[in-house]
N, C-alpha and C positions, 0 to 999 in steps of 0.2 A: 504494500500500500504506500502511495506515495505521501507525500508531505500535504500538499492538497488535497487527498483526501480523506487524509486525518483530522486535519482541521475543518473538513465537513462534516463528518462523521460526529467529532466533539459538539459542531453547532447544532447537528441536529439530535444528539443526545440530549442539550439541554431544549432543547425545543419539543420535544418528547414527552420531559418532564414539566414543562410549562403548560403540554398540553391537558396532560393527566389531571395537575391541579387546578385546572383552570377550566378551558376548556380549545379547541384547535382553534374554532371561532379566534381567540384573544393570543393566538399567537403571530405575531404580526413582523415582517422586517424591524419595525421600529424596536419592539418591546425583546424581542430577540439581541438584539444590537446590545442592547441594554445591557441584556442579562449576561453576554459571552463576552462586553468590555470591547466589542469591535465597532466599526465604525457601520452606517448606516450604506453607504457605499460600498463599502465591503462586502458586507451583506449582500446587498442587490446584485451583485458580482457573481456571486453564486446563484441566486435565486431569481433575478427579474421579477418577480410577482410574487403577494400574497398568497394566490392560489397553488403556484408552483412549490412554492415554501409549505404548504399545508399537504400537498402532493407527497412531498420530499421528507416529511415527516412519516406520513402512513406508511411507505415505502421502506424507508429506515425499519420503520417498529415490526412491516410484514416481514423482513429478513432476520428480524431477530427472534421475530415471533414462530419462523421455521424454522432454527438455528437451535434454537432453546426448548420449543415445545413439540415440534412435530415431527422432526428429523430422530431428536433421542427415544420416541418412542418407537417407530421405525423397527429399531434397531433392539428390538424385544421381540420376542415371541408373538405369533399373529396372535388373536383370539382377546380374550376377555382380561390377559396380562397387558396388551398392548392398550388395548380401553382405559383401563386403570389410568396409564402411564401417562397416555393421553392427556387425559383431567385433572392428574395432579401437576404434569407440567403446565397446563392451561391458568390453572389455582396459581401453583407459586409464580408463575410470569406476572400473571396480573396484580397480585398478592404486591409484587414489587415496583408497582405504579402508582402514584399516591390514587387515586381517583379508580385505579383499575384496568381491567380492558380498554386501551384508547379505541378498540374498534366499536364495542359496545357503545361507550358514551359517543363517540364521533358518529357513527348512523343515528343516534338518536339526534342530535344537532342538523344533522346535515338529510336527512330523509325528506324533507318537502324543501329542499332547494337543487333543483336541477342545475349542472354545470360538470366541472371535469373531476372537482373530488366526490361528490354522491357518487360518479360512474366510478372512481377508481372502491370505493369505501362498497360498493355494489359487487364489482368483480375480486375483492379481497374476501368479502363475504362468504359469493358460490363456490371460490375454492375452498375456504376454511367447512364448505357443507356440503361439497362431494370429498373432503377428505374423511369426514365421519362416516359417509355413507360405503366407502372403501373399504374404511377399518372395520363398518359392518359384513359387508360382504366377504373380510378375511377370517372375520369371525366362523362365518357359515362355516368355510372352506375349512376352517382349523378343527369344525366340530364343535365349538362353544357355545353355536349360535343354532335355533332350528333352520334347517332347510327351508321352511313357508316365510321365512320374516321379508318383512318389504322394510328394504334398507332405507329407504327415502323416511319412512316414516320413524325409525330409529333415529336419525339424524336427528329429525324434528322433535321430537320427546328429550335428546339429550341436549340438544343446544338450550330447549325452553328449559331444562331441568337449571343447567350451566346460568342461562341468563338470570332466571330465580335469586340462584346462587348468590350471583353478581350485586345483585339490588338488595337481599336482604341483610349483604356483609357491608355493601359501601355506605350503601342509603340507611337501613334500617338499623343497621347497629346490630344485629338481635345474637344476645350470646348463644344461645341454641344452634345457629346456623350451620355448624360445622355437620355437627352431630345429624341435624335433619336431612342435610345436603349426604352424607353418607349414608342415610338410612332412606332416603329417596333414591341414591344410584343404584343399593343393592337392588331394591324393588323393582328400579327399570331393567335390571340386566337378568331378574328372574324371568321376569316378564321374555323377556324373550330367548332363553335360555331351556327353560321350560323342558318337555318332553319330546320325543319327537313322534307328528301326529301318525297315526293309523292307519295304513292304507284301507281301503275297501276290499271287500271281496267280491 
């Protein structure tokens, strides 16, 4: 990595974290500038625009977010080990965000404004929910999982579990959370884990 792009990589580290606490909305050239001691010009050097800077953020956080959470589970055992692996790397990434998920909070900011980051925060998403639907379908294949299950709808049961999650630890506070959040996974994974159905005769 060269020297220019460490020194991007730093700016948008802390932009990262500006955005988490904040929200991406209020990460701006200006306030950026600010925060990394560089000049405003400097900045725009790199970035040219607001939206490109807001781009160049999600983008950072989606390579760290494969780098940290989806790559090392990968690299486990297909099935109901790799799910695990999945969620807790999910947990602790976000866990290390003041605010959270920046993709969670950034769709919810940016979902009724058409432009180039809804579509990138839109295509960040379908990957992050045909990766579950993957890890479903390695499930089957590993045996963990029934043969009948419609992976699409696993996705959608564990993302909505995930998103739960998210709100009831960042927003709500609610000391129970961990505990419920575990004893709602095991139920989804019984849930489809289950027996395997009958054939007819």
């Amino acid at each position: 990595m060269t020297k220019g792009q460490d020194t991007k990589s730093a700016i948008l580290a802390t932009g990262l974290d500006m955005a988490s606490k904040l929200s991406l909305e209020s990460v701006t050239i200006g306030s950026l500038a600010k925060a990394t001691g560089m000049s405003k010009s400097g900045l725009f050097a790199h970035f040219q625009s607001k939206e490109n800077l807001q781009i160049e953020i999600l983008k950072y956080a989606a390579r760290d977010f494969t780098d940290k959470v989806v790559v090392p589970a990968l690299r486990t055992p297909a099935g109901i080990t790799r799910i695990r692996t999945l969620i807790d790397n999910w947990i602790t990434w976000g866990g290390k965000l003041t605010g959270g998920c920046i993709f969670v909070s950034a769709s919810t900011e940016f979902s009724e404004r058409p432009g180039s980051v809804r579509d990138y925060l839109l295509h960040q998403q379908e990957e992050w929910i045909d990766t579950l639907q993957r890890i479903a379908q390695s499930a089957v294949k590993a045996g963990d999982f029934r043969s009948d299950i419609n992976c699409e709808q696993f996705a959608f049961d564990l993302y909505s579990l995930l998103l739960g999650f998210h709100y009831y630890h960042k927003l709500l506070r609610n000391a129970d959370t961990v505990r419920r959040q575990e004893k709602a996974f095991e139920r989804l994974l019984d849930t489809y884990r289950g027996p395997q159905p009958t054939k007819e005769r």
